[in-house]
C-alpha positions as CSV (number, residue, x, y, z in Angstrom):
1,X,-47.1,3.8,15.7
2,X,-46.5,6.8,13.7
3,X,-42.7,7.6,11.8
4,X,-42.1,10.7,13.9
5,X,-43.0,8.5,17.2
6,X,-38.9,7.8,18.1
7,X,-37.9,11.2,17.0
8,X,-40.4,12.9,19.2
9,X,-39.5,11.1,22.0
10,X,-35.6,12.2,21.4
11,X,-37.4,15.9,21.0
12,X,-38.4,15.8,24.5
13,X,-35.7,13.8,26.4
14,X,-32.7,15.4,24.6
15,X,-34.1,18.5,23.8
16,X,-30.6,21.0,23.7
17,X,-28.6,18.4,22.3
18,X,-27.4,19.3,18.9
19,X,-29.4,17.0,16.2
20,X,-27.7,18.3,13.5
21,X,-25.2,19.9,11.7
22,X,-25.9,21.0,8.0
23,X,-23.5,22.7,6.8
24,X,-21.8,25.7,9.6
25,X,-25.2,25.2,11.1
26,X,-26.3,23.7,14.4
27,X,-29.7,22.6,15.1
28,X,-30.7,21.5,18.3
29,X,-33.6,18.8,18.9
30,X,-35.8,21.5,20.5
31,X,-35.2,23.8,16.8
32,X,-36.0,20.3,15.1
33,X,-38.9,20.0,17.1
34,X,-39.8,23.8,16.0
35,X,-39.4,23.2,12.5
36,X,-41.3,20.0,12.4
37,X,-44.2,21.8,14.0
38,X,-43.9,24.7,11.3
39,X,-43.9,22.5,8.3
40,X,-46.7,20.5,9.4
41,X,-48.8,24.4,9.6
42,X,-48.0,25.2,6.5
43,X,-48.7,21.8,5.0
44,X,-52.2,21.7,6.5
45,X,-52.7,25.2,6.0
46,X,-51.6,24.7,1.8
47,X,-54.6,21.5,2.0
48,X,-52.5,18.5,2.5
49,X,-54.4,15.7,4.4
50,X,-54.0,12.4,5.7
51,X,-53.1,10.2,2.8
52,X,-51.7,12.7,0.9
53,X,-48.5,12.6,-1.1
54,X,-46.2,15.4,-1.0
55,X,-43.1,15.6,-3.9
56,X,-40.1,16.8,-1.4
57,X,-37.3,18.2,-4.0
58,X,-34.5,19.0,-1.4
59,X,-30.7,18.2,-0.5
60,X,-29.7,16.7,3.0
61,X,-30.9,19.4,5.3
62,X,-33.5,21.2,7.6
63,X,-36.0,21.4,5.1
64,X,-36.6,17.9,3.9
65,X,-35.6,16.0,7.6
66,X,-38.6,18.4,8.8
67,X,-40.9,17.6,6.1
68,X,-40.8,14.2,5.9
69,X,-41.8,14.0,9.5
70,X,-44.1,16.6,9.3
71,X,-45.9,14.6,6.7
72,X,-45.7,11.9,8.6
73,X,-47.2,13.5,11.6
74,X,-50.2,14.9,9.7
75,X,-51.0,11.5,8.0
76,X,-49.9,12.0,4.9
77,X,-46.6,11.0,3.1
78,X,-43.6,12.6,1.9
79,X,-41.8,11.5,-1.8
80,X,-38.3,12.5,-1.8
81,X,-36.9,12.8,-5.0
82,X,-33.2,14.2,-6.6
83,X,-32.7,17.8,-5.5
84,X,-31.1,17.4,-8.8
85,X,-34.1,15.8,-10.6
86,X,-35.2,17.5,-13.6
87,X,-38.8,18.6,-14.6
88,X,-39.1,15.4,-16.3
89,X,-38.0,13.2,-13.8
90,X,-39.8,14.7,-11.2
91,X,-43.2,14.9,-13.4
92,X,-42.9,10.9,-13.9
93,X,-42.0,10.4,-10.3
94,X,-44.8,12.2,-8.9
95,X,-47.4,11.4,-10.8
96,X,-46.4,7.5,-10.9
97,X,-46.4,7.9,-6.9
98,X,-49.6,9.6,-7.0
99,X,-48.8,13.0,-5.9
100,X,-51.2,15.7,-5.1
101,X,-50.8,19.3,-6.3
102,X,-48.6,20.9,-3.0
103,X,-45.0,19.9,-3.3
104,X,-42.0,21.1,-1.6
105,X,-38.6,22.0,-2.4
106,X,-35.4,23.9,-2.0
107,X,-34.6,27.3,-3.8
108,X,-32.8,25.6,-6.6
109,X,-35.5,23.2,-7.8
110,X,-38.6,25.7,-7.4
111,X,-38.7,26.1,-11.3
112,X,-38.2,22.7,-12.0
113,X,-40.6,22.0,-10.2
114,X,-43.2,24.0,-11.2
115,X,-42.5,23.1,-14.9
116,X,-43.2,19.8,-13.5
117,X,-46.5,19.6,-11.1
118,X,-47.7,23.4,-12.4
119,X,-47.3,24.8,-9.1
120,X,-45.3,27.0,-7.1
121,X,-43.6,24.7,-4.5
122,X,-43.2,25.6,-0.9
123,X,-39.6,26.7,-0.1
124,X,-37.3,26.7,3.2
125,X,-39.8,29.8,4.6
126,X,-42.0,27.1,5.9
127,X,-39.4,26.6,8.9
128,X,-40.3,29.6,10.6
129,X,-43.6,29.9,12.2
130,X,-46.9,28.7,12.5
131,X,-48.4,26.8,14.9
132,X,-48.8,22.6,15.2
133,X,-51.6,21.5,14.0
134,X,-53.2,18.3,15.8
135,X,-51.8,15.2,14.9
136,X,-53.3,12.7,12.6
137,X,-54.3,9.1,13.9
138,X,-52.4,6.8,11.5
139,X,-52.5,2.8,11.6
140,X,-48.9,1.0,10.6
141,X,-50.7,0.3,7.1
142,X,-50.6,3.8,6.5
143,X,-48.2,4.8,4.1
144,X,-45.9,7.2,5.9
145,X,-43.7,7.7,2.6
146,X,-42.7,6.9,-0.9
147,X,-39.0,6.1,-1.5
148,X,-37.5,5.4,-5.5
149,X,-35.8,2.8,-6.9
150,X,-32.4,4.2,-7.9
151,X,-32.8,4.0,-11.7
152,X,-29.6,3.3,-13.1
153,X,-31.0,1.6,-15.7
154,X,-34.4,3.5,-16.6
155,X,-37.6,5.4,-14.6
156,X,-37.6,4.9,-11.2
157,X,-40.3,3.2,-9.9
158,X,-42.5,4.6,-6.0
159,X,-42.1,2.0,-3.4
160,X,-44.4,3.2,-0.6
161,X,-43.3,1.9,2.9
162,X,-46.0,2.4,6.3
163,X,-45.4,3.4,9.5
164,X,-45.2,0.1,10.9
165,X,-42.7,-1.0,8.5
166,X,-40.0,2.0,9.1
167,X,-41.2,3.2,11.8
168,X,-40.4,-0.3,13.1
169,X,-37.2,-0.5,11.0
170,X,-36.2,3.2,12.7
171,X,-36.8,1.6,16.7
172,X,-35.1,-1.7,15.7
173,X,-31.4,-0.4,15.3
174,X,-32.0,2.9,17.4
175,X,-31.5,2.5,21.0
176,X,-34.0,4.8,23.4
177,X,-32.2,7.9,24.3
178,X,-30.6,8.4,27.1
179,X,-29.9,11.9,28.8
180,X,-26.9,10.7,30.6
181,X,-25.1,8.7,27.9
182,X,-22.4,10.3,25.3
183,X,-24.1,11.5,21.8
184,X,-22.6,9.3,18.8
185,X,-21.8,11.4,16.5
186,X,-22.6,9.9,12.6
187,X,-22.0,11.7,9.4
188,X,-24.6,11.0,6.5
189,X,-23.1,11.9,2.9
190,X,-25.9,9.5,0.8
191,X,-28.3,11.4,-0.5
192,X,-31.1,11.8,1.8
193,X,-34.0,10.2,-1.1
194,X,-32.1,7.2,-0.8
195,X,-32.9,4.1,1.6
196,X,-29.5,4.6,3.4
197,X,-29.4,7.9,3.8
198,X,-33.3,8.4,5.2
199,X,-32.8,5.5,6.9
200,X,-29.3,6.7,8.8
201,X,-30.4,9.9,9.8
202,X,-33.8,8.6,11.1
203,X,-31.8,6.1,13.1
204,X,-29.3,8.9,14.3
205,X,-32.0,11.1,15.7
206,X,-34.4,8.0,16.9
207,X,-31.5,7.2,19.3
208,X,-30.9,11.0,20.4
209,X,-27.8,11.5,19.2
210,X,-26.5,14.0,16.3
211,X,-25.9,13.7,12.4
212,X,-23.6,15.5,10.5
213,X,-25.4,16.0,7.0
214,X,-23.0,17.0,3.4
215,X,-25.3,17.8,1.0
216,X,-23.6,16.5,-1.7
217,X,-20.8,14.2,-1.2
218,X,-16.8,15.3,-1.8
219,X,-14.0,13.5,-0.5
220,X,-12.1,16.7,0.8
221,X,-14.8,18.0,2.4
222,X,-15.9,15.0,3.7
223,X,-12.2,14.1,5.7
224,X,-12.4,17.9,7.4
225,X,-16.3,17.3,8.3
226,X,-15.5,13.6,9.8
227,X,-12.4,15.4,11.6
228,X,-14.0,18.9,12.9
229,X,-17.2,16.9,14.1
230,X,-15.3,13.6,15.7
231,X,-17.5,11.7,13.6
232,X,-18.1,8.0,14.9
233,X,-20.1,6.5,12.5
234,X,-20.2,6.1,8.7
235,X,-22.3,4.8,6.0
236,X,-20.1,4.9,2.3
237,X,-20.6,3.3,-1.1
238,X,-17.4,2.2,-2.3
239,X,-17.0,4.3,-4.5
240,X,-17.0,6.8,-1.8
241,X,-14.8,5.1,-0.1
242,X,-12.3,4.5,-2.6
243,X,-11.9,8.4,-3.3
244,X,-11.8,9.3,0.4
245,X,-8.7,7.2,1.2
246,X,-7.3,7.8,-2.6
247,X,-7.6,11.7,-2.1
248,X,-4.3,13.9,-0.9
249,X,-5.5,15.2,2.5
250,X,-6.5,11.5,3.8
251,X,-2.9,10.5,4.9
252,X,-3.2,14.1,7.1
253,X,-7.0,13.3,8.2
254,X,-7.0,12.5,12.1
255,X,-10.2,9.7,11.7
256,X,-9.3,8.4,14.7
257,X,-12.9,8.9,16.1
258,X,-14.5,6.9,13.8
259,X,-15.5,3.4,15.4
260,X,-18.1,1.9,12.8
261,X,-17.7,1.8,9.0
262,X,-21.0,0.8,7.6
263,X,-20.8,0.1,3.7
264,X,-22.6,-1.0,0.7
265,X,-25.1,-0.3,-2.2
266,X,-22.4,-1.4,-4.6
267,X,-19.1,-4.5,-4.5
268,X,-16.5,-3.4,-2.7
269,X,-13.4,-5.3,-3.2
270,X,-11.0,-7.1,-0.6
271,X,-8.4,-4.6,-1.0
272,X,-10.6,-2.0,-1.0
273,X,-11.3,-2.7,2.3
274,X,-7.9,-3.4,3.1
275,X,-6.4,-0.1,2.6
276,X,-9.3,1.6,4.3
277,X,-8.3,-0.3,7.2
278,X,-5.0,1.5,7.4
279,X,-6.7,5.3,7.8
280,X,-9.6,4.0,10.0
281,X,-7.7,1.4,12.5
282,X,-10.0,1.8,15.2
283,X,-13.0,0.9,13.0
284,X,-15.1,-2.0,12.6
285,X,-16.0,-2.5,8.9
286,X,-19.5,-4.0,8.2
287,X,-20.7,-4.2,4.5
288,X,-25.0,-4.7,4.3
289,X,-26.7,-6.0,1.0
290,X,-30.1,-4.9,0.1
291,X,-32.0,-3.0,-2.0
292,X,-34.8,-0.2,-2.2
293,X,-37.7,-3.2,-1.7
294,X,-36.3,-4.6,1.4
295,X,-35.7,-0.8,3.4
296,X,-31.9,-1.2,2.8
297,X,-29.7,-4.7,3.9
298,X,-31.0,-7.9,4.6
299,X,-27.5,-9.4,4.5
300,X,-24.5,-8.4,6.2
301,X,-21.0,-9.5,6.6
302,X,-18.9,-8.2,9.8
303,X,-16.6,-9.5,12.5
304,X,-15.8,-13.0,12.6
305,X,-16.4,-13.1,8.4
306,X,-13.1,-12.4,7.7
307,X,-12.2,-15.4,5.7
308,X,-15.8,-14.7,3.6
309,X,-14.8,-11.1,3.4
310,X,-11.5,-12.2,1.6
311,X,-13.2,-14.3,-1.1
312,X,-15.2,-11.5,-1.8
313,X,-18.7,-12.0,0.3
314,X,-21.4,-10.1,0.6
315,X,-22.4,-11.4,4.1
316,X,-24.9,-14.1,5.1
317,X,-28.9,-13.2,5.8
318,X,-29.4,-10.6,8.7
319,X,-31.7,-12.2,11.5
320,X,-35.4,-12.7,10.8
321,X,-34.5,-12.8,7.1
322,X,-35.2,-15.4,5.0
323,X,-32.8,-15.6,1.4
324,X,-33.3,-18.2,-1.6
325,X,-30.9,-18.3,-5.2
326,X,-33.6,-18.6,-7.5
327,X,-33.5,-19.9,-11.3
328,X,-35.1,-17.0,-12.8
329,X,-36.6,-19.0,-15.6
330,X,-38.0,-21.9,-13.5
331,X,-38.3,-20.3,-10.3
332,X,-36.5,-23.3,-8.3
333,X,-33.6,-22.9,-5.8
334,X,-30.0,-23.4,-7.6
335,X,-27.9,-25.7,-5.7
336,X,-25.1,-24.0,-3.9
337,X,-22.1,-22.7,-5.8
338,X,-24.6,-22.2,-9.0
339,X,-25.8,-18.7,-10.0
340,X,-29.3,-17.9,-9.2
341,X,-31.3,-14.4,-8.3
342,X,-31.3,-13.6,-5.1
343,X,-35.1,-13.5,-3.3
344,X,-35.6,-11.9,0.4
345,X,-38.4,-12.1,2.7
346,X,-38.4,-10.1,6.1
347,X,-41.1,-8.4,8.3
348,X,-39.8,-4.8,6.8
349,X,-39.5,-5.7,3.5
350,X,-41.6,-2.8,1.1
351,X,-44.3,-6.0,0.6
352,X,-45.1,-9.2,2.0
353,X,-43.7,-12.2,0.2
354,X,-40.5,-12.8,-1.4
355,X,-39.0,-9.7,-3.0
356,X,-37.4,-10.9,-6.4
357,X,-34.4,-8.5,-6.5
358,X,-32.9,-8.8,-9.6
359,X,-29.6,-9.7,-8.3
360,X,-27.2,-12.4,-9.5
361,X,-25.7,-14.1,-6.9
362,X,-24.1,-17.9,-5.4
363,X,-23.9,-19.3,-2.2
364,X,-21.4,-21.5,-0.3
365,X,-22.1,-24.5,1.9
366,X,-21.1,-21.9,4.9
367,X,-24.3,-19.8,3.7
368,X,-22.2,-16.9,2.2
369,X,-23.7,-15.1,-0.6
370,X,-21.7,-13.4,-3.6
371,X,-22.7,-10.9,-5.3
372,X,-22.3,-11.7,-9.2
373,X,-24.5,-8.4,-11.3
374,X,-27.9,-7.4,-12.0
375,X,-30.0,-9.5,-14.4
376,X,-30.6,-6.4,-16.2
377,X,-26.9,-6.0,-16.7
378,X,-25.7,-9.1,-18.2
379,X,-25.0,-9.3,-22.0
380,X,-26.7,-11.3,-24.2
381,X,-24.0,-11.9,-27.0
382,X,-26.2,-14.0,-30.2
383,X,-27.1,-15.9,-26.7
384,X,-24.2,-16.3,-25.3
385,X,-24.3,-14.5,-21.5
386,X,-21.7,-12.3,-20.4
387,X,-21.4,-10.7,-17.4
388,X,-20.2,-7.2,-17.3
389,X,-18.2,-7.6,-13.8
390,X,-15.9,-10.7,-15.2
391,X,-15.2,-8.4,-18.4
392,X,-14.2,-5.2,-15.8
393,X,-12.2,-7.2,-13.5
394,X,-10.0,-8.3,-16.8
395,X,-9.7,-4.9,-18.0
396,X,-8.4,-3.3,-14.5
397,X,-5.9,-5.6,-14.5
398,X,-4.3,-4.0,-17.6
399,X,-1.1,-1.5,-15.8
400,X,-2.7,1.5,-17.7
401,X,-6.2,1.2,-16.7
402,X,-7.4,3.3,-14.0
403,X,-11.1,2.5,-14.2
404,X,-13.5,0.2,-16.4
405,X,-17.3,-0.1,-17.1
406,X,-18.5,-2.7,-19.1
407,X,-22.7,-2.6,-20.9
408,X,-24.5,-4.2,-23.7
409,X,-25.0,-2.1,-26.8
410,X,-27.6,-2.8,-30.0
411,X,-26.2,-5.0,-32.5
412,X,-27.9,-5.3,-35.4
413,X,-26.3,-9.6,-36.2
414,X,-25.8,-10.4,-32.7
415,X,-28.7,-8.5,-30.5
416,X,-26.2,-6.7,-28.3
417,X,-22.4,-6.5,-28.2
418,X,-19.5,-6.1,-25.4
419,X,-19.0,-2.6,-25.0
420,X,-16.4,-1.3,-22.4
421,X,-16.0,2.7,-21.0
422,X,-12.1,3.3,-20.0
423,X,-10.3,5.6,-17.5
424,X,-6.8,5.4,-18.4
425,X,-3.6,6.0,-16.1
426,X,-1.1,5.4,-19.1
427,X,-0.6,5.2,-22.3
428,X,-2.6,2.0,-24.2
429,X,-5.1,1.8,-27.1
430,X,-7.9,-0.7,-28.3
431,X,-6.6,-3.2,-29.9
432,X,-3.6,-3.9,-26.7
433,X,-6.7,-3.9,-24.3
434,X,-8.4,-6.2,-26.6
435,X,-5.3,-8.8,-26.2
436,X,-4.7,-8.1,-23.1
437,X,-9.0,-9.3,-22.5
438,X,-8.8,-12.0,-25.1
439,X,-5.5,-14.0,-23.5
440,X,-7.5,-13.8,-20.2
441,X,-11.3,-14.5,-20.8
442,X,-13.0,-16.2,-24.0
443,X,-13.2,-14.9,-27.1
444,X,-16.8,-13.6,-27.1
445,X,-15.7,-11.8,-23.8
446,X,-13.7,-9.3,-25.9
447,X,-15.3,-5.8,-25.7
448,X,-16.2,-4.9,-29.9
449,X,-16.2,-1.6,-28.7
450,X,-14.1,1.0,-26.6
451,X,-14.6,4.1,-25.9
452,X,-12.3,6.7,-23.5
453,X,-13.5,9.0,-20.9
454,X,-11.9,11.1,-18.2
455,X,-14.2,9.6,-15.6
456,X,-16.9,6.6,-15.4
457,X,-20.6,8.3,-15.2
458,X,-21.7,7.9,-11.9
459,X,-25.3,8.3,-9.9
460,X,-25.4,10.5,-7.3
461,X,-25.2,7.3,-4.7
462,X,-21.6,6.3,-6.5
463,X,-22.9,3.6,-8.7
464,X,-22.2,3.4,-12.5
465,X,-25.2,5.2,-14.3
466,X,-25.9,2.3,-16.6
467,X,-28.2,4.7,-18.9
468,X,-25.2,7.4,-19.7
469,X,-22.8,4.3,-19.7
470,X,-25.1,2.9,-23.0
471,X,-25.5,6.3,-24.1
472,X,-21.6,6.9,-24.1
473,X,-21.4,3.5,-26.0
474,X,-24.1,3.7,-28.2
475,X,-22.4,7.2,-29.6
476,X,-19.2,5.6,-29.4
């Protein structure tokens, strides 16, 4: 099968059905269908050809939903990347993914990226006119694109996916369209080079029906889209989440349409979810765990967890998934209730085998897995090991702390040191929080260092940026 195979289909069944909305904008599936076409001209015409990759520098929009299936329809393969990637960024990612010399991009990244690939991009004029070339023959081996790991931590890395695997992953949750049946309406605020939000909008337009796309995600704006459009379904990181329902106009937001709350990419706590219940009533609220490697969750947790969901789960394995909690350092299964890394294998996983995913977690006797941090992220205090989310949770709990981020930073006696990042919401200084962390957690717990922001960096997804979060603390 070919990527663009479900999407067509929707193309000629639902063809004057509005696909999506970007921005004021409404474009039907036939204008899809047109802009798909002229892409793929001007692709072919610029000397892409099947097996190609193509650097796409672009926000949520016309532009880069069209050109990742118009690379996929010519044979070649589409690498999303940051519309807010800089030259360097993109010059690592594309030549680590093995990019050719035509790239594409929106307005606002066309110098970056020609400082980065030495070539004038192609821009938004590619979505009107030219003609559609033939279509490529493609096998399900054949890469159809090349997504990025989010790189919190350091460079992301390509992880090329074929058309079997999400073209396959797109028809599994996307029901055939149907002329006669009501159009979902879904609303995609992830950035659109990440797995969830590819993945949602592919699944949105795969099934006919229409997405609403904000190109970069604020909670205001978000509440009047979600109420204007009668959006049904979500996906939101927590952190999303938490300033939606936290933000003035949410108590005034009619959200009544909204019958699925999909969520994830980051822990979301209990009463998190909780209070999100209260503006969304109607919804049903299922969190997914996954990763990049796996083509987004492999675990889930949903209706009928609810006692799981309280101790703070992550879900059990998804159907046709296979888990293990690994001992990194012998590679052995942990018993259950012991720490381990968590390991996946599933038919649209990025490769075959076990996908080591760098992910602290335990399991119950019931199969429930809990998310505990990233390998990466735990602190290695003169060997003791101390993990970042234990030291967080203490700090929150202090009346006059809004926010806490917790990293490693060089020490020259011990290796690395506790470090914690601070958003305060009263009046408190180091050495209180330090008592208030050392009557709570051991004494090697206590962060050595502190510094005070206005706001906790964040990735564009909503995660903490661990790279500006050791920068902040390494100038601290």
């Amino acid at each position: 099968m070919n990527l663009a195979d479900p999407i067509d289909e929707a193309i000629a069944l639902v063809p004057s059905r509005i696909a999506l909305f970007v921005d004021e904008d409404e474009v039907t599936f036939a204008a899809l269908g047109d802009a798909i076409n002229h892409v793929s001209s001007a692709l072919v015409a610029s000397g892409v050809v099947p097996g190609d990759r193509v650097p796409l520098v672009a926000s949520s929009g016309l532009l880069a939903t069209a050109t990742v299936l118009a690379c996929a329809r010519i044979g070649a393969a589409a690498a999303p990347m940051s519309a807010r990637a800089t030259a360097g960024e993109i010059e690592i990612m594309a030549r680590t993914a093995g990019c050719g010399g035509v790239a594409v991009a929106e307005h606002e990244a066309t110098d970056r990226v020609v400082e980065a690939i030495g070539a004038k991009p192609l821009g938004e004029e590619i979505l009107d006119g030219g003609e559609m070339p033939r279509r490529a023959a493609v096998s399900d081996d054949d890469v159809c694109i090349v997504l990025f790991t989010s790189g919190t931590t350091g460079v992301p890395k390509p992880v090329p996916f074929s058309h079997g695997i999400l073209g396959g992953r797109v028809r599994a949750f996307a029901a055939p369209p149907d002329p006669a049946a009501p159009t979902l309406v879904s609303i995609s605020c992830v950035p659109f080079h990440h797995v969830a939000g590819l993945v949602g909008v592919f699944v949105g337009l795969a099934g006919g029906n229409t997405v609403v796309l904000q190109r970069r995600f604020e909670a205001g704006a978000w509440l009047a889209l979600a109420e204007k459009r009668r959006v049904q379904r979500v996906f939101l990181v927590p952190t999303m989440l938490h300033r939606i329902i936290d933000h003035p106009g949410a108590a005034r937001a009619d959200l009544s349409a909204v019958q699925l709350v999909t969520y994830g990419a980051a822990p979301a706590t209990p009463e998190l979810i909780a209070r999100a219940r209260t503006f969304m009533p109607g919804a049903v609220f299922m969190q997914v765990f996954g990763q990049t490697e796996t083509l987004g969750g492999v675990v889930a947790l949903g209706p009928g967890d609810e006692t799981a969901a309280e101790k703070g789960s992550v879900g059990k394995a998804m159907a046709g998934v296979e888990v293990r909690v690994v001992d990194p350092a012998t590679g052995e299964d942990v018993p259950d209730g012991e720490v381990g890394e968590f390991w996946a294998r599933a038919p649209h996983t990025a490769t075959p085998g076990w996908i080591r995913s760098g992910d602290l977690v335990r399991r119950d006797p019931d199969g429930y897995l809990y998310a505990v941090g990233r390998m990466s992220d735990v602190i290695n205090r003169g060997g003791e090991k101390i993990d970042p989310a234990e030291v967080e949770e203490a700090l929150r709990a202090h009346p006059s702390v809004a926010d806490a981020a917790v990293a490693g930073y060089p020490d020259a006696d011990l290796g690395e040191n506790v470090g914690a990042v601070i958003v305060t919401s009263g009046d408190v200084d180091e050495n209180e929080l330090r008592a208030h962390v050392r009557a709570r957690l051991a004494p090697y717990k206590v962060p050595a260092r502190i510094v005070f922001v206005a706001e906790i960096p964040l990735t564009e997804l909503g995660k903490v940026s661990r790279r500006d979060l050791r920068d902040l603390l390494d100038h601290g």
